[in-house]
N, C-alpha and C positions, 0 to 999 in steps of 0.2 A: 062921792068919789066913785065912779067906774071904773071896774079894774078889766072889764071885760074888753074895752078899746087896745085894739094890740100897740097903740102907743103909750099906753102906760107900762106895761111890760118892760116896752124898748128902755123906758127911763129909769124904771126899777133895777134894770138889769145892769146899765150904765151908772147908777147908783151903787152897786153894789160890787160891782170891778173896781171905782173908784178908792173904794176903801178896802179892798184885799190886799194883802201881804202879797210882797211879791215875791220876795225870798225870805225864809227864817232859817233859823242855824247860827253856826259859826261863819265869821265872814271868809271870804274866799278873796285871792290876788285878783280872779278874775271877775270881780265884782266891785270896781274900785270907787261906787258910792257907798258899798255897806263900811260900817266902822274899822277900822284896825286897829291893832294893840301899839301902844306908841311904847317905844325904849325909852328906859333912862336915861339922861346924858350919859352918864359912866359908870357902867353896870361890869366892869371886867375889871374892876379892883378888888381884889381877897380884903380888903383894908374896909371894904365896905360891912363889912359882918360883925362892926364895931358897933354898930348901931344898932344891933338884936340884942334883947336882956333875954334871960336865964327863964325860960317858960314860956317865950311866945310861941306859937302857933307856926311851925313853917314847914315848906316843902324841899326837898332835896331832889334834884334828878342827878344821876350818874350819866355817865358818857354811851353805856347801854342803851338810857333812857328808861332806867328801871327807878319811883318814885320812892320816897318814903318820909310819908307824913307824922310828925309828928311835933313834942316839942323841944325847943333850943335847950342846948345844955351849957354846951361852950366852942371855942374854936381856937387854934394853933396853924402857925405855917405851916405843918403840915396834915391840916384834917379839919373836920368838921363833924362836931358829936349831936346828937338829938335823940330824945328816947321816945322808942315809937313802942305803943302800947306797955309792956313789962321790960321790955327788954332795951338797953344803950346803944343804939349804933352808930359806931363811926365810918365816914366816907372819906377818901384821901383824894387833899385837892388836887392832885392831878385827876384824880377821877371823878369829880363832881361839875356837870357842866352846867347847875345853876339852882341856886337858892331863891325859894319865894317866901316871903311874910304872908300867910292866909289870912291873918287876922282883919282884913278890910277889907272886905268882899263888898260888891257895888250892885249885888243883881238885884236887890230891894230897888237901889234907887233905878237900875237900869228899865227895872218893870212899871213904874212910876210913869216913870218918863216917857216911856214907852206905848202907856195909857193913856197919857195926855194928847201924845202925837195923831195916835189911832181916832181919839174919840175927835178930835180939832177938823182931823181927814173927814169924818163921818157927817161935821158939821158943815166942813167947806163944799163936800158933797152935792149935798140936799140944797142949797142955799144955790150953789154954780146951778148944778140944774135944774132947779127950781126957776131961775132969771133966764137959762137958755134958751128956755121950755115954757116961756109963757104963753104961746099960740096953742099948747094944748090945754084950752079951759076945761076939756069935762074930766080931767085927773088932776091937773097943778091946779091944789087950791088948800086952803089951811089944812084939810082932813088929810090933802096927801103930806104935807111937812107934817104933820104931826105925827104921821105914821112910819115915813122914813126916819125922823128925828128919833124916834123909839124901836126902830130896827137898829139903823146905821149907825147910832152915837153907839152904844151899848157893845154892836159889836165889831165896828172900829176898835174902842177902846178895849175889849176882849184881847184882840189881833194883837194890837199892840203892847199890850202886858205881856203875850206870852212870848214874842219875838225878843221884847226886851232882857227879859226872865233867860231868854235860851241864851244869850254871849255871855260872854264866857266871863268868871266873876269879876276878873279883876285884880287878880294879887300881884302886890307891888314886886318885883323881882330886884334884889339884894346883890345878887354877883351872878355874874355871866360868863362862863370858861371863854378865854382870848382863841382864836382857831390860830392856825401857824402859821397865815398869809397876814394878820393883823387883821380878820374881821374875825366875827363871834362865828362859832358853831353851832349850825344849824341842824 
């Protein structure tokens, strides 16, 4: 393999865009292939928090948007109690604009997954242009797939754990405060 031919550069280099992240983060509106968080059918029923026992794991946001994690204790029409570290506190459902169950969190699987994707990239890679690029014989030849295969699989799959790893976990959301037009409050 000759790495000195500036066309093997040019394929390396094209190799290696191939499988770059293009965005990671949280997804954006204005990125409408990155993932979004899907709603519940019907998350703005108080009726829903029937469904939490006495000790799970949840999150509280207030209409501030001030959080407070901790765990279930119980709940009435009018409130919602959890005890966060030592102390019991209650929110009043007018004032809670939304309960999560933490207890499912999905970035394990999200980074998994997310590995698979990267390293698949890394393979579809080297292989596309490897068949593009076959007029360049003195670089496309086992030695270069073998060595793109051991760059790009690796850290495709790298990329792609940690893109997966970075959205957001995943907790189911429980109740949704109604806004006063009938959509939820954003």
């Amino acid at each position: 393999m000759k790495l000195q031919d500036p066309r093997c550069l040019v394929v390396l280099l094209l190799l290696a865009a191939a499988v770059w992240p293009a965005s990671a983060g949280e997804p954006a509106p204005d990125r409408p292939w990155a993932a979004q968080p899907q709603a519940a059918a019907d998350e703005t029923g108080w009726s829903n928090l029937q469904q939490l026992r006495v000790g799970q794991k949840i999150e509280v946001v207030d209409t501030n948007l001030k959080k407070y994690k901790g765990t279930f204790l119980s709940f009435s029409e009018e409130a919602i109690s959890l005890r966060v570290g030592k102390d019991e506190v209650g929110v009043q459902r007018e004032d809670v604009f939304r309960v999560s169950l933490r207890e499912k969190s999905k970035r394990l699987r999200n980074a998994l997954i997310g590995m698979a994707i990267g390293a698949g990239a890394g393979v579809a890679a080297v292989e596309i242009c490897a068949q593009a690029s076959s007029g360049l014989s003195p670089c496309l030849g086992q030695d270069f797939r073998a060595v793109a295969y051991a760059i790009l699989v690796p850290v495709g799959g790298a990329a792609g754990a940690g893109i997966g790893a970075a959205f957001p976990p995943g907790y189911q959301t429980i109740y949704r405060a109604e806004g006063k037009r009938g959509g939820t409050v954003r």
